[in-house]
VOGU-3710 file (C-alpha; in Angstrom, 3 decimals, decimal comma):
1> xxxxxxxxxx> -18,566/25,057/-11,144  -16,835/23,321/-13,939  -14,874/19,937/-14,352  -11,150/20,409/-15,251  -10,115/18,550/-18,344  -7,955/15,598/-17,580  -5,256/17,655/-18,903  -5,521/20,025/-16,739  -6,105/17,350/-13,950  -1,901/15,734/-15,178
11> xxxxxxxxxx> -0,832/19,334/-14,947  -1,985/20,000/-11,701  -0,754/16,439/-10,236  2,330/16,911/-11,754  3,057/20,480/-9,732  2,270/18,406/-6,528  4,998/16,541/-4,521  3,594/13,635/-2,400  4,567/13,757/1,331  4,250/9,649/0,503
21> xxxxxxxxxx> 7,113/9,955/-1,665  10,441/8,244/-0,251  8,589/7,275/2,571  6,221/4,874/1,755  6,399/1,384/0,215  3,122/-1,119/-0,655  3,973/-4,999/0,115  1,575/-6,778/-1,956  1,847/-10,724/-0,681  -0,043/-13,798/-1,877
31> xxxxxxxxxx> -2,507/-11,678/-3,081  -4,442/-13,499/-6,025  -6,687/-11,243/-7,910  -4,919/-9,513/-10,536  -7,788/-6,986/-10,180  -7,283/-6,113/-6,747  -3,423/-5,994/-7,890  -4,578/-3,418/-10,648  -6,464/-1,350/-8,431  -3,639/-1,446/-5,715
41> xxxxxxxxxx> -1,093/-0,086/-8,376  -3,771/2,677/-9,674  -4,055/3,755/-5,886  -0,225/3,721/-5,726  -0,209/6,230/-8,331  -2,775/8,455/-6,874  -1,117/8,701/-3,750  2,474/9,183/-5,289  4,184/5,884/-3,334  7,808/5,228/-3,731
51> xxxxxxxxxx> 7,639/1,617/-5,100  5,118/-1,768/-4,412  6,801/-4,844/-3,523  5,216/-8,261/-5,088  5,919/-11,365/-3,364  4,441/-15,170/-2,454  1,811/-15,635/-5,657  0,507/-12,661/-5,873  0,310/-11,920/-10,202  3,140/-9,410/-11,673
61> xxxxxxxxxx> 2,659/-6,990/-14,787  2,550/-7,264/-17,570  -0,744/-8,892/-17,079  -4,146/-7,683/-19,520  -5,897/-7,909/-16,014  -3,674/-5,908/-14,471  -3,463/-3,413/-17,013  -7,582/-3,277/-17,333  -7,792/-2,410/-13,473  -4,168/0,406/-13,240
71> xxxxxxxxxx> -5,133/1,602/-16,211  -1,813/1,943/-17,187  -0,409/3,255/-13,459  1,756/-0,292/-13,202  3,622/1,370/-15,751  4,395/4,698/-14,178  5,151/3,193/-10,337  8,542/1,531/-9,462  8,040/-2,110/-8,736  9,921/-5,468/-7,920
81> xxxxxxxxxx> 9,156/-9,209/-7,028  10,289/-10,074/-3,913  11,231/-13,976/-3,641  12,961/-13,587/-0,413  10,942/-12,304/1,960  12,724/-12,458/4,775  15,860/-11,094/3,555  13,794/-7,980/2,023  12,281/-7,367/5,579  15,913/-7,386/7,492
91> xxxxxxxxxx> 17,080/-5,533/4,411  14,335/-2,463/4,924  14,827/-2,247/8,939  18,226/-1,858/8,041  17,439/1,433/6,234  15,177/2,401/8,659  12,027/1,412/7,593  9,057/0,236/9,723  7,450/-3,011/8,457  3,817/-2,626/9,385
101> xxxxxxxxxx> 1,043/-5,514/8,299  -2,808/-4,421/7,760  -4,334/-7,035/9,583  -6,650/-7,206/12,534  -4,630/-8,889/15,112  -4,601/-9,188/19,250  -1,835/-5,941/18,890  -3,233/-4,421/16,011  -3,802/-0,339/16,651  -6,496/1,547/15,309
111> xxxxxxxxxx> -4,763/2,772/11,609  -5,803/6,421/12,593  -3,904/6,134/16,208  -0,698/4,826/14,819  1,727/7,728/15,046  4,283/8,477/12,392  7,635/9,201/13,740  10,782/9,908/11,799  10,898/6,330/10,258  9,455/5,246/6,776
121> xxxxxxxxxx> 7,334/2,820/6,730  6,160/-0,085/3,992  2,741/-1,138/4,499  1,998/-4,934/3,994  -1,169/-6,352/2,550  -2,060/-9,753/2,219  -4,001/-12,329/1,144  -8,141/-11,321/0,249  -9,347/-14,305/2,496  -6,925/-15,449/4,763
131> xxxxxxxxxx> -4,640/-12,138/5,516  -1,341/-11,451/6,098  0,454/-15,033/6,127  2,002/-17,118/8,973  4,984/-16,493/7,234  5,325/-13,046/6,918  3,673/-12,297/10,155  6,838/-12,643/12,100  8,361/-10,098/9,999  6,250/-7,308/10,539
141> xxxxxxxxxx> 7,084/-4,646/13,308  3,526/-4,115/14,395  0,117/-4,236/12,745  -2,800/-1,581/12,265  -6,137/-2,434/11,184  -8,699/0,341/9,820  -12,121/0,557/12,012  -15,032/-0,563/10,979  -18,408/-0,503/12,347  -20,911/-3,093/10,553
151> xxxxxxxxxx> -21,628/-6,262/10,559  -19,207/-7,461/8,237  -15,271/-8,034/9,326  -13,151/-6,826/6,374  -12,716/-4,620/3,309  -11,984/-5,943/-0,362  -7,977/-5,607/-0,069  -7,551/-3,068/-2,997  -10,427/-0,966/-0,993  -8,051/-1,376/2,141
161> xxxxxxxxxx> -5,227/-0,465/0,191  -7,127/3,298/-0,779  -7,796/3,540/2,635  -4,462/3,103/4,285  -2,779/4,919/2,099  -5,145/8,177/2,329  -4,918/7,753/6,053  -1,295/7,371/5,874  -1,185/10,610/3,446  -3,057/12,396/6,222
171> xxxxxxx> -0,479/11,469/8,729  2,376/11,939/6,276  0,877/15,381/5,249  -0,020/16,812/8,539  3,537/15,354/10,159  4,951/17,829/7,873  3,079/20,903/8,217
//
């Protein structure tokens, strides 16, 4: 066994098409670490997401934070500020996209039970304390929370964030086999 080079890691990536692709937008709101920002736009890369959507306070690029965490990724995925929230949400079910909030909730499913139809779907994330916000919890179309098991009630958001979106790769990827 043998580590690839990281050039051989960029060509292989690059041959790859993400079933995410097109389908799949990150809504990052009031989220105010611009490391957790950093990491969500790294993951965003990884996974090969259409675009992230910034909104409320959460901290745009070009920030050194940001950049420290991404690595650089803020610069290779399709973003935009958001400063009407409501208008973007009416805007993407519209176009047929399903607004779904991570957030444990009294109709939250299980993130590995929610089934992927023929709709896309933008995934919002919210704030590292307090959640999803009043105000953009009326705009969601449902809510999935990932399951957890100890003692403790919640993931760092940007550890959410690598979560959902692998599980939503899975879903994405196996949808299409």
């Amino acid at each position: 066994m043998e580590k690839r080079s990281t050039r051989q890691i960029l060509k292989d990536n690059l041959q790859r098409t993400s079933p995410l692709r097109n389908r799949f937008i990150l809504w990052l709101h009031d989220i105010r670490s611009l490391h957790n920002v950093g990491a969500a736009f790294r993951s965003a890369d990884a996974f090969g997401i259409q675009e992230i959507l910034i909104s409320g306070y959460t901290p745009r690029p070009p920030r050194p934070e940001i950049t420290k965490t991404a690595i650089g990724a803020e610069e290779h995925v399709k973003w935009s500020s958001v400063e009407q929230i409501g208008e973007k949400a009416a805007e993407l079910k519209q176009n047929n996209w399903k607004i779904l909030g991570l957030e444990q909730t009294s109709t939250s499913r299980m993130i590995h039970q929610y089934p992927v139809h023929d709709h896309n779907i933008c995934l919002v994330l919210g704030n590292e304390v307090t959640g999803i916000s009043d105000e953009m919890l009326p705009l969601l179309d449902e809510t999935v929370e990932i399951p957890q098991f100890g003692m403790k009630h919640s993931l760092n958001v940007s550890v959410a964030a690598g979560v959902a979106l692998y599980a939503f790769f899975d879903k994405f990827e196996s949808a299409d086999s």
